[in-house]
LUMLUMDREN-2810 file (N, C-alpha, C; in Angstrom, 1 decimal):
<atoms>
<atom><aa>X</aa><ch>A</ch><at>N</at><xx>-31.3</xx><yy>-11.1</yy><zz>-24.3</zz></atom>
<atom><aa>X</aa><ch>A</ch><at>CA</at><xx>-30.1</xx><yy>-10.5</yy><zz>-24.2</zz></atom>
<atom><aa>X</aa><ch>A</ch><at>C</at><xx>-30.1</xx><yy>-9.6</yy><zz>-22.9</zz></atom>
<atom><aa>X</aa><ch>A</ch><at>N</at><xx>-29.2</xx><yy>-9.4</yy><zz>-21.9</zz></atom>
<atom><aa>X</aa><ch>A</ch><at>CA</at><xx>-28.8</xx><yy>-9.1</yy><zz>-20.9</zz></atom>
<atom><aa>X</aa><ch>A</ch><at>C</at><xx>-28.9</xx><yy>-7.8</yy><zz>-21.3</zz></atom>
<atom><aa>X</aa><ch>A</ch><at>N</at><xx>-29.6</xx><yy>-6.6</yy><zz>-20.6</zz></atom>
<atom><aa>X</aa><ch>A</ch><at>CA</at><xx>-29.2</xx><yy>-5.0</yy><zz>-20.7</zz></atom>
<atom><aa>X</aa><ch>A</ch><at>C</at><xx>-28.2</xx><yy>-4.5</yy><zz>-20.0</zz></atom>
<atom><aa>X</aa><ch>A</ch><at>N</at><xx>-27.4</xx><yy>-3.6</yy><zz>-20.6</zz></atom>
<atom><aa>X</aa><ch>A</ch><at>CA</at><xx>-26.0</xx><yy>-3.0</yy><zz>-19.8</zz></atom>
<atom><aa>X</aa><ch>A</ch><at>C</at><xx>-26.3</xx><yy>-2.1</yy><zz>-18.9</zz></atom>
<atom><aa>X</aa><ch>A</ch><at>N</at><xx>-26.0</xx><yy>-1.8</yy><zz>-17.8</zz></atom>
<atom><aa>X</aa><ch>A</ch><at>CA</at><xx>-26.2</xx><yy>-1.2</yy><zz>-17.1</zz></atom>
<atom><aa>X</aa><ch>A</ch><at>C</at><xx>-25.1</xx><yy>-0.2</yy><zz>-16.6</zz></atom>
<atom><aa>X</aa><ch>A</ch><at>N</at><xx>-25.3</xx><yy>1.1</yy><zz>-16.4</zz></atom>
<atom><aa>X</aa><ch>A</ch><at>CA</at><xx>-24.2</xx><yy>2.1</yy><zz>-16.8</zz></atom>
<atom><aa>X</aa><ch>A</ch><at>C</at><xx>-24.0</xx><yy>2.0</yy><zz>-14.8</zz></atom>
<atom><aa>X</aa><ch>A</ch><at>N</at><xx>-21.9</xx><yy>1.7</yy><zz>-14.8</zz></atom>
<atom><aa>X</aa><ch>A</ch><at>CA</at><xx>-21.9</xx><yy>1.7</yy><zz>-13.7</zz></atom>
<atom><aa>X</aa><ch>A</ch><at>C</at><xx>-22.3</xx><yy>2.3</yy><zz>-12.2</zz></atom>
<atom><aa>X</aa><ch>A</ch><at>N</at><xx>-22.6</xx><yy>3.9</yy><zz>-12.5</zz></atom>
<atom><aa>X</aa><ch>A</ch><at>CA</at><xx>-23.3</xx><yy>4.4</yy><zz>-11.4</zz></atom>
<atom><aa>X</aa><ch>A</ch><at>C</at><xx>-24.0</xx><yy>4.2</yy><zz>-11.3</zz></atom>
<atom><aa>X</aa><ch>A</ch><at>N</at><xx>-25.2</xx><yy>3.0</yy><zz>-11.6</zz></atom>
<atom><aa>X</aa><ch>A</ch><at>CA</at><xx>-26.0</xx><yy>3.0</yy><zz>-11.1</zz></atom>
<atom><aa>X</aa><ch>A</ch><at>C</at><xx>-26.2</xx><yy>2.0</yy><zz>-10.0</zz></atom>
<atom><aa>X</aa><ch>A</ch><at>N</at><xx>-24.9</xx><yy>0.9</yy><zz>-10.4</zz></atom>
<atom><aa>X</aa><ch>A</ch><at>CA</at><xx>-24.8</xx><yy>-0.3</yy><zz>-9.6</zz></atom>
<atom><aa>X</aa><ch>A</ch><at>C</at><xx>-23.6</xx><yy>-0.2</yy><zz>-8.7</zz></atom>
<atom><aa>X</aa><ch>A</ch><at>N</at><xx>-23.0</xx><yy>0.8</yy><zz>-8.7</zz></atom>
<atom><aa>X</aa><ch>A</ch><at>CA</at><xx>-21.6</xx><yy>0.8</yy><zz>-7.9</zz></atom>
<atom><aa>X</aa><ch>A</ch><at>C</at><xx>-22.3</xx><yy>0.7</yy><zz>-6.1</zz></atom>
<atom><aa>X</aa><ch>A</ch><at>N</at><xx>-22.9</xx><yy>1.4</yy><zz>-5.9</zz></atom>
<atom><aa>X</aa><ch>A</ch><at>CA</at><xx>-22.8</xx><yy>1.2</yy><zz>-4.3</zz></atom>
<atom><aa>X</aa><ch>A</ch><at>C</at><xx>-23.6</xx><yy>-0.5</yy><zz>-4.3</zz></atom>
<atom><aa>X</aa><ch>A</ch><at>N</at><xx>-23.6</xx><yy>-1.3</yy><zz>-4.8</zz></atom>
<atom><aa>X</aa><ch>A</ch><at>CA</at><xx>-24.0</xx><yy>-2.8</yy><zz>-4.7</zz></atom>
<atom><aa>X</aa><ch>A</ch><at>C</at><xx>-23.1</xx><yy>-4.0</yy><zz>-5.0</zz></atom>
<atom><aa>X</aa><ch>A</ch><at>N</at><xx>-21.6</xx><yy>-2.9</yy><zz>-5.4</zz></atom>
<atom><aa>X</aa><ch>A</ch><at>CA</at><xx>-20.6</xx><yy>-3.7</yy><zz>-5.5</zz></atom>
<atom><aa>X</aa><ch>A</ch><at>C</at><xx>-19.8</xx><yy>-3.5</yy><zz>-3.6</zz></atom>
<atom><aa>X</aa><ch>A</ch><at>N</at><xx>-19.4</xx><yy>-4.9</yy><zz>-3.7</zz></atom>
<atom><aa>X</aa><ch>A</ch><at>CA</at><xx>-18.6</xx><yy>-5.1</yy><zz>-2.6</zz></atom>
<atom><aa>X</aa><ch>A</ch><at>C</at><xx>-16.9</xx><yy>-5.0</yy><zz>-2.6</zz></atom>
<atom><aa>X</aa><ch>A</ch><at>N</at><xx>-16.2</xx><yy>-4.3</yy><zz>-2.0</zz></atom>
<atom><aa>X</aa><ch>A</ch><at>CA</at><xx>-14.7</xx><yy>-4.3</yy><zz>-2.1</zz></atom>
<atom><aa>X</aa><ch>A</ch><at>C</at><xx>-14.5</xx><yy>-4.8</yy><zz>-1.0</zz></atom>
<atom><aa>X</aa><ch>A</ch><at>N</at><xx>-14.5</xx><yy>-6.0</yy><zz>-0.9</zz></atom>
<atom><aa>X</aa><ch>A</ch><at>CA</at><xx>-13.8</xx><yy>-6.6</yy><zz>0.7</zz></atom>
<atom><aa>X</aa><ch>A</ch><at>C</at><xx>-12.0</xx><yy>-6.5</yy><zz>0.1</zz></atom>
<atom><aa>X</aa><ch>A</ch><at>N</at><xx>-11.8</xx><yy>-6.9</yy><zz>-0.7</zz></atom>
<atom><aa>X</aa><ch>A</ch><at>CA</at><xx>-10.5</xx><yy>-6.7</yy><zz>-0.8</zz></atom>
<atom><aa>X</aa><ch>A</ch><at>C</at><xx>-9.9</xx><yy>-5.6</yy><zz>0.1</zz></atom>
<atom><aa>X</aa><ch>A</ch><at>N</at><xx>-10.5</xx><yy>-4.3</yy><zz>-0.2</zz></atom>
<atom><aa>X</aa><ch>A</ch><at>CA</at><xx>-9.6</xx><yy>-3.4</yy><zz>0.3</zz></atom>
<atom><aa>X</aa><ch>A</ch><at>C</at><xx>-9.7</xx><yy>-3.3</yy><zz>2.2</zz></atom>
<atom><aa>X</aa><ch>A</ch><at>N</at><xx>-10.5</xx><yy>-4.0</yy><zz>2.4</zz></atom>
<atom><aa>X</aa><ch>A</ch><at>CA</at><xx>-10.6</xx><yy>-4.3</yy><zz>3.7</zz></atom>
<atom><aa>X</aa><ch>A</ch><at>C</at><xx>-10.2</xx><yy>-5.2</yy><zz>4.2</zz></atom>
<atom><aa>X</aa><ch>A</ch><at>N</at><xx>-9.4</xx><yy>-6.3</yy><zz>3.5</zz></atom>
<atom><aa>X</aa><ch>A</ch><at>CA</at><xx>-8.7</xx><yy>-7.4</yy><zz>3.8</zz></atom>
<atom><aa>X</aa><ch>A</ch><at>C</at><xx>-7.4</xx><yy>-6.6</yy><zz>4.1</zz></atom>
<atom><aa>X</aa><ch>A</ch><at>N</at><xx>-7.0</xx><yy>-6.1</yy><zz>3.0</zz></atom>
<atom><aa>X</aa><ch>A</ch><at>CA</at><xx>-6.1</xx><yy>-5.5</yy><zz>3.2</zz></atom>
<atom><aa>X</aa><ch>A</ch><at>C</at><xx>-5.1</xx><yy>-4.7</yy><zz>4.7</zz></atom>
<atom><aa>X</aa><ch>A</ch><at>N</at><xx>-6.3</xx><yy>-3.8</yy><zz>4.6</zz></atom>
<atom><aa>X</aa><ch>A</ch><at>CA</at><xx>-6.9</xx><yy>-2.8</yy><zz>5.4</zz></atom>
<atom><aa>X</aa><ch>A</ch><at>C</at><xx>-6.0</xx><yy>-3.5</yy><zz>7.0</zz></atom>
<atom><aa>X</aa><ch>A</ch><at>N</at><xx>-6.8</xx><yy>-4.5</yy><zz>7.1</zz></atom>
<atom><aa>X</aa><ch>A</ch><at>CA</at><xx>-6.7</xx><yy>-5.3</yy><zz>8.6</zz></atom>
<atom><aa>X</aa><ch>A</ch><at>C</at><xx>-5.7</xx><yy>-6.2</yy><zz>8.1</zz></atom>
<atom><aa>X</aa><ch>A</ch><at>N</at><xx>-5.3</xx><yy>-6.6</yy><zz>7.0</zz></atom>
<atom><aa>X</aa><ch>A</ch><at>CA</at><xx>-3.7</xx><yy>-7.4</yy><zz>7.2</zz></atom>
<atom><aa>X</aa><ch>A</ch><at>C</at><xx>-2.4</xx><yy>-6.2</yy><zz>7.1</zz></atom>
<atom><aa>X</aa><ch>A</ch><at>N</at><xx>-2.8</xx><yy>-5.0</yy><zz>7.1</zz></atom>
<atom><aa>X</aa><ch>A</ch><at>CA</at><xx>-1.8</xx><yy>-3.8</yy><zz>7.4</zz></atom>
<atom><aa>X</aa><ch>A</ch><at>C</at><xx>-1.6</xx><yy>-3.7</yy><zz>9.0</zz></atom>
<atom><aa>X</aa><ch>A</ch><at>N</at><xx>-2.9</xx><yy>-3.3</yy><zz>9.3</zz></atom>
<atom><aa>X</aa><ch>A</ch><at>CA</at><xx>-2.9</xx><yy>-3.6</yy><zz>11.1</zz></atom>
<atom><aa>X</aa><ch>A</ch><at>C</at><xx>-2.7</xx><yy>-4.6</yy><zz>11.7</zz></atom>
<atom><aa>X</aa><ch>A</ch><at>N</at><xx>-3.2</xx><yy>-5.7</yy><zz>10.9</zz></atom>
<atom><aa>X</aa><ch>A</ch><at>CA</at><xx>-2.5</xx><yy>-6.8</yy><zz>11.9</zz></atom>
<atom><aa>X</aa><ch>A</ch><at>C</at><xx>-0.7</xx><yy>-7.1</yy><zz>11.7</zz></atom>
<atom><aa>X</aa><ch>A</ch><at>N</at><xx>-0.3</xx><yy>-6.6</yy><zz>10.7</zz></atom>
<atom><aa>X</aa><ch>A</ch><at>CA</at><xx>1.3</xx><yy>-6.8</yy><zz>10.6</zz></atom>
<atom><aa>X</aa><ch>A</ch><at>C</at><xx>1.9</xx><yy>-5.7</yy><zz>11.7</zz></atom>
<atom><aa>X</aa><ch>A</ch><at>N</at><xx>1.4</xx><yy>-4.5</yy><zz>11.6</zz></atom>
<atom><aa>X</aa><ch>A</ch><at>CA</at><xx>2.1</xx><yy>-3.7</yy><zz>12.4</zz></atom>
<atom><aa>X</aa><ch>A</ch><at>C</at><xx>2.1</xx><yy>-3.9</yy><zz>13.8</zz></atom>
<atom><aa>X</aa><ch>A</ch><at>N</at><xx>1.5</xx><yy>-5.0</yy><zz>14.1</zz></atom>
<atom><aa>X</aa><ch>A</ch><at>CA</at><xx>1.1</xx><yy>-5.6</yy><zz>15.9</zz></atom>
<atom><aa>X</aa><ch>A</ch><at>C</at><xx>1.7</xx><yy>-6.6</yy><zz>16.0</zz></atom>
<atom><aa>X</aa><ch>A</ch><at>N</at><xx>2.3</xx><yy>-7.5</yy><zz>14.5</zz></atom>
<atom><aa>X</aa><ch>A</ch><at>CA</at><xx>3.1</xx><yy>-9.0</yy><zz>15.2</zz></atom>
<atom><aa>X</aa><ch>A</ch><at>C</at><xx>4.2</xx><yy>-8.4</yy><zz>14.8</zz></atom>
<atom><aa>X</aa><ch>A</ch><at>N</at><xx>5.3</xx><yy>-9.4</yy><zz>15.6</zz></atom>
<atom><aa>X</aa><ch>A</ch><at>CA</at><xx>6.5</xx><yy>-9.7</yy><zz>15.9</zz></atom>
<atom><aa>X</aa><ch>A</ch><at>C</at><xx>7.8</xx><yy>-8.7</yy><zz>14.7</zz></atom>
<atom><aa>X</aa><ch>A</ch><at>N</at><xx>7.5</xx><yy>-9.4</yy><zz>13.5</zz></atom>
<atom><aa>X</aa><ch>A</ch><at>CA</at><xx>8.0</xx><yy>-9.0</yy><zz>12.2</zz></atom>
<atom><aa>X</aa><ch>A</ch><at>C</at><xx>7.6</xx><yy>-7.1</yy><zz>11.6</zz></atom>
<atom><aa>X</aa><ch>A</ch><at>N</at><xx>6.5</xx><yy>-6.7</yy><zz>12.1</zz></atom>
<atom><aa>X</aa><ch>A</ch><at>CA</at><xx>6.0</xx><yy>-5.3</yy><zz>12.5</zz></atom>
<atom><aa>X</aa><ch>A</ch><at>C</at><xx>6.8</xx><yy>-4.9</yy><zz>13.0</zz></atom>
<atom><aa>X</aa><ch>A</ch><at>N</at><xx>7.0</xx><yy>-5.1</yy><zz>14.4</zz></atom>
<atom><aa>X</aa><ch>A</ch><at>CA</at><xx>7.6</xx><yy>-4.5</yy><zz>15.4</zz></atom>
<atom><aa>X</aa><ch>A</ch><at>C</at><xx>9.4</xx><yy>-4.2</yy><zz>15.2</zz></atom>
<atom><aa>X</aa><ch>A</ch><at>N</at><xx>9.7</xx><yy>-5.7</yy><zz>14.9</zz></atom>
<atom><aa>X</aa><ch>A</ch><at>CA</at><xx>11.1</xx><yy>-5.2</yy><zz>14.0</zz></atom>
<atom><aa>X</aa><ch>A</ch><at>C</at><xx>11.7</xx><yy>-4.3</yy><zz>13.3</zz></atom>
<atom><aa>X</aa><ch>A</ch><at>N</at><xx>10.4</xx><yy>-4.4</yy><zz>12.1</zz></atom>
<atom><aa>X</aa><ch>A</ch><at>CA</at><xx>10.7</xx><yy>-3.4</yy><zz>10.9</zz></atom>
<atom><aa>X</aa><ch>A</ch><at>C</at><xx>10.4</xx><yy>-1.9</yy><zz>11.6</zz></atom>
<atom><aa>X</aa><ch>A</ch><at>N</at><xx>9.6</xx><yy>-1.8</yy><zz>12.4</zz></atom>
<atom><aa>X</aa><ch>A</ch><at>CA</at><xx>9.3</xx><yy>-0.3</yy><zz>12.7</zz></atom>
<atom><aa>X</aa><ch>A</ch><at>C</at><xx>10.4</xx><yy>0.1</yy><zz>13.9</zz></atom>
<atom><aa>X</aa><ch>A</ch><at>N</at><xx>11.4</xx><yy>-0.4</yy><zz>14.3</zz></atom>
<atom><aa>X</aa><ch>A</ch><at>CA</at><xx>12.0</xx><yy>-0.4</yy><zz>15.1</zz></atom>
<atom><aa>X</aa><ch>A</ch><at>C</at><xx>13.4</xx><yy>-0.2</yy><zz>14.2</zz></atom>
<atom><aa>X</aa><ch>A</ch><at>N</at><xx>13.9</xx><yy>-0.9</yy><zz>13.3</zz></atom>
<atom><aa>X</aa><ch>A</ch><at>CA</at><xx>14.9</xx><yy>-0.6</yy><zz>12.1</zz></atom>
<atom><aa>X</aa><ch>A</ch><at>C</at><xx>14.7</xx><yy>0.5</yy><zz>11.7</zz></atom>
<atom><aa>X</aa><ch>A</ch><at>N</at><xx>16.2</xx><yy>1.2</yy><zz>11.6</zz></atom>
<atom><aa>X</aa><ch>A</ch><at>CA</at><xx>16.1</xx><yy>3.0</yy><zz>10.8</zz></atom>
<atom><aa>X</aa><ch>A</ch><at>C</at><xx>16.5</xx><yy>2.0</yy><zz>9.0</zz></atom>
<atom><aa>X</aa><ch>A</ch><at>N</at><xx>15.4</xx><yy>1.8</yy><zz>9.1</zz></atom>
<atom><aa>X</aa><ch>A</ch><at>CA</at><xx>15.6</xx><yy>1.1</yy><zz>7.0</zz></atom>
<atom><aa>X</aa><ch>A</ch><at>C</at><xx>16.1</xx><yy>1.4</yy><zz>6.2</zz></atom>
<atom><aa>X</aa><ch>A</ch><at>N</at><xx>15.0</xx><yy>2.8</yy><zz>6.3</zz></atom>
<atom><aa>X</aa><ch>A</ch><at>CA</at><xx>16.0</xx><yy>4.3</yy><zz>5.1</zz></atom>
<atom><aa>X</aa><ch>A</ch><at>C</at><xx>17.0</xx><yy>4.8</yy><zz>5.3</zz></atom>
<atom><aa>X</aa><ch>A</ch><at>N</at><xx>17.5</xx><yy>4.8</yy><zz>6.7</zz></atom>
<atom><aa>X</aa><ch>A</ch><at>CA</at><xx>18.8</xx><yy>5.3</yy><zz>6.6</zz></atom>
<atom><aa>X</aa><ch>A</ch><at>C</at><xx>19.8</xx><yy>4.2</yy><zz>6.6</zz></atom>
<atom><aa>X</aa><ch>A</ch><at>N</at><xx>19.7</xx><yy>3.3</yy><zz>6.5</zz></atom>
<atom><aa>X</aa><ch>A</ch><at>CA</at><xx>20.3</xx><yy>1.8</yy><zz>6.6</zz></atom>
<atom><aa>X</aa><ch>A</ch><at>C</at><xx>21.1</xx><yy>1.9</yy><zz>4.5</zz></atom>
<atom><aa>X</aa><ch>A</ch><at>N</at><xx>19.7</xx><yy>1.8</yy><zz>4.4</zz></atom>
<atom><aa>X</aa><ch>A</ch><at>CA</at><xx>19.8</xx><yy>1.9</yy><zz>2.6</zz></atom>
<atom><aa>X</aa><ch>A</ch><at>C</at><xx>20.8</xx><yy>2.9</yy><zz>2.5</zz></atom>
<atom><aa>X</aa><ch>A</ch><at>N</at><xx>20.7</xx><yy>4.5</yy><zz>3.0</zz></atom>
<atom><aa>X</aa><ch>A</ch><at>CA</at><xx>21.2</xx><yy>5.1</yy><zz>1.9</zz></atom>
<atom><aa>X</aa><ch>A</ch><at>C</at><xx>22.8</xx><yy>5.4</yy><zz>2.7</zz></atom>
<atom><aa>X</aa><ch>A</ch><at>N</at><xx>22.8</xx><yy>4.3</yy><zz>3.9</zz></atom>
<atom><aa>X</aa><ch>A</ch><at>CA</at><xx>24.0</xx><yy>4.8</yy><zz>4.1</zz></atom>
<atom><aa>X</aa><ch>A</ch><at>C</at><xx>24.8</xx><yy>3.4</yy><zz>3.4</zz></atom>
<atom><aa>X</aa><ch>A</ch><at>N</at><xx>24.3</xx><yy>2.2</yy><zz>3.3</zz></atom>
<atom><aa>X</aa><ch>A</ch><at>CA</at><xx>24.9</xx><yy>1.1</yy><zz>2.4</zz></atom>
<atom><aa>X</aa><ch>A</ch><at>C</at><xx>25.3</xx><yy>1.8</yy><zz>0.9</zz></atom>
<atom><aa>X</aa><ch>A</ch><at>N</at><xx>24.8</xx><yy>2.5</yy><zz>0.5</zz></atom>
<atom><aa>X</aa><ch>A</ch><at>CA</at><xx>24.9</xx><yy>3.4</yy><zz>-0.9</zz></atom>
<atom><aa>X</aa><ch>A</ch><at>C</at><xx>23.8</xx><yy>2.5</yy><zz>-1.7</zz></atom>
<atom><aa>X</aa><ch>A</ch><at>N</at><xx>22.8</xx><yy>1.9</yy><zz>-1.3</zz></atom>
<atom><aa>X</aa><ch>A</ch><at>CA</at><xx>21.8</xx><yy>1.5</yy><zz>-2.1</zz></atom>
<atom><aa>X</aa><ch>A</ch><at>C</at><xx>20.9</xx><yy>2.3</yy><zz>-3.1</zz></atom>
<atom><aa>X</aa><ch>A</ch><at>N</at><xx>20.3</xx><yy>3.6</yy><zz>-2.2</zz></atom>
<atom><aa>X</aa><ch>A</ch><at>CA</at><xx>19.7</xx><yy>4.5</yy><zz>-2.8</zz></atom>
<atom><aa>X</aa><ch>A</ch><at>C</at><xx>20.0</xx><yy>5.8</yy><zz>-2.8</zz></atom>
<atom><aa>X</aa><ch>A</ch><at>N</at><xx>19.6</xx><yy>6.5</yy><zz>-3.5</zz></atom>
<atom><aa>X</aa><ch>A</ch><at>CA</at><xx>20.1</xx><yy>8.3</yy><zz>-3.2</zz></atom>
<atom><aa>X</aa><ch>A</ch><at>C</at><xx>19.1</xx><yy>8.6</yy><zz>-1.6</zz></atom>
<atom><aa>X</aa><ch>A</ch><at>N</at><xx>20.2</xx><yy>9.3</yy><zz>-1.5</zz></atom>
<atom><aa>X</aa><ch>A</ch><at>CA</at><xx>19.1</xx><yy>10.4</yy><zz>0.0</zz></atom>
<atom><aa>X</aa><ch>A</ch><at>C</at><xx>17.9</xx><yy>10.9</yy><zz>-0.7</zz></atom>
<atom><aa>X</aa><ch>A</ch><at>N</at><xx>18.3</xx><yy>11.5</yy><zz>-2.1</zz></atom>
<atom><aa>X</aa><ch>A</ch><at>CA</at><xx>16.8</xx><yy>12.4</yy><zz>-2.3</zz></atom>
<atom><aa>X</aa><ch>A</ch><at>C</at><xx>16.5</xx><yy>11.5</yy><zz>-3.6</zz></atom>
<atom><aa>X</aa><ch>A</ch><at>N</at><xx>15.8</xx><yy>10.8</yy><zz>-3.5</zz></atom>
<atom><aa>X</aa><ch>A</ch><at>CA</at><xx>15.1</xx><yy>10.3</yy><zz>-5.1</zz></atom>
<atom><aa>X</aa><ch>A</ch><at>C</at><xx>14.9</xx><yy>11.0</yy><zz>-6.1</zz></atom>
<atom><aa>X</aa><ch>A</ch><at>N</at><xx>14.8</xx><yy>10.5</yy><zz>-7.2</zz></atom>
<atom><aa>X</aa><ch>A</ch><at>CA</at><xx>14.3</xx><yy>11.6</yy><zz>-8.7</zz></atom>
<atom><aa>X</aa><ch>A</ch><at>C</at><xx>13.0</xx><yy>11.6</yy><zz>-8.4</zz></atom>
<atom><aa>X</aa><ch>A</ch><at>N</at><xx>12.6</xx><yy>12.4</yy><zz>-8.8</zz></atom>
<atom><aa>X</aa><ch>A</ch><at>CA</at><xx>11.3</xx><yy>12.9</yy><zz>-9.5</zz></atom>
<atom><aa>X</aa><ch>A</ch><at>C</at><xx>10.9</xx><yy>12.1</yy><zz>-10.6</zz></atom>
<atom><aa>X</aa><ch>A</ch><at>N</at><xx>9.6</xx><yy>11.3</yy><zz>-10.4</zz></atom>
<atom><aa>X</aa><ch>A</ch><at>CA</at><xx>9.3</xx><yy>10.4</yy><zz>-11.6</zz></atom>
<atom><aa>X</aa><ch>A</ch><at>C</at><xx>8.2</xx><yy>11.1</yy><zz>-12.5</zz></atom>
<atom><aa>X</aa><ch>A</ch><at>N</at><xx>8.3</xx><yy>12.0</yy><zz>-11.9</zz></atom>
<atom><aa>X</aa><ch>A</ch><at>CA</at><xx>7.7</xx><yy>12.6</yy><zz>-13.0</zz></atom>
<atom><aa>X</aa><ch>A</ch><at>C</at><xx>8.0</xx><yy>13.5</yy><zz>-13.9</zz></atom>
<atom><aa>X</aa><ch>A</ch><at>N</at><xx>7.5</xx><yy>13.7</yy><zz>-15.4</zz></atom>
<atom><aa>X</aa><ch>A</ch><at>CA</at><xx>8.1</xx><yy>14.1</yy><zz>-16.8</zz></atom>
<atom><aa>X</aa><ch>A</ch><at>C</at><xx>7.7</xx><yy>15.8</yy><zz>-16.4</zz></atom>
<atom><aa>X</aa><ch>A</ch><at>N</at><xx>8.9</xx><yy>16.5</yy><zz>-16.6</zz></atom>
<atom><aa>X</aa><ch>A</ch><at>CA</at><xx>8.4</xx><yy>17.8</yy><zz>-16.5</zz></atom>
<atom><aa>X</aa><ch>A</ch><at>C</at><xx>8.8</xx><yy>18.0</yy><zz>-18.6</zz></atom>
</atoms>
């Protein structure tokens, strides 16, 4: 039977490439074509002047 092993001991031998995939498909969007668009679009003010969203959002959180 396999012994469990309590995660701090093995966490720095885990790999997260995920968040590094990520990471570099965030920067590579903001450098092609479709990036440059959207960062060039006023979005938010687009939205809230369509009446899509409020200017000021709720608070999602429970007071």
């Amino acid at each position: 039977m396999a012994k469990v092993r309590n995660l701090s001991d093995i966490q720095q031998e885990i790999a997260f490439t995920e968040f590094d995939f990520y990471q570099r498909y965030e920067e590579s969007f903001k450098t092609s074509e479709l990036g440059r668009i959207k960062s060039l679009l006023p979005l938010r003010e687009m939205t809230i002047s369509f009446g899509l969203v409020e200017e000021r959002p709720k608070s999602l959180r429970v007071k």
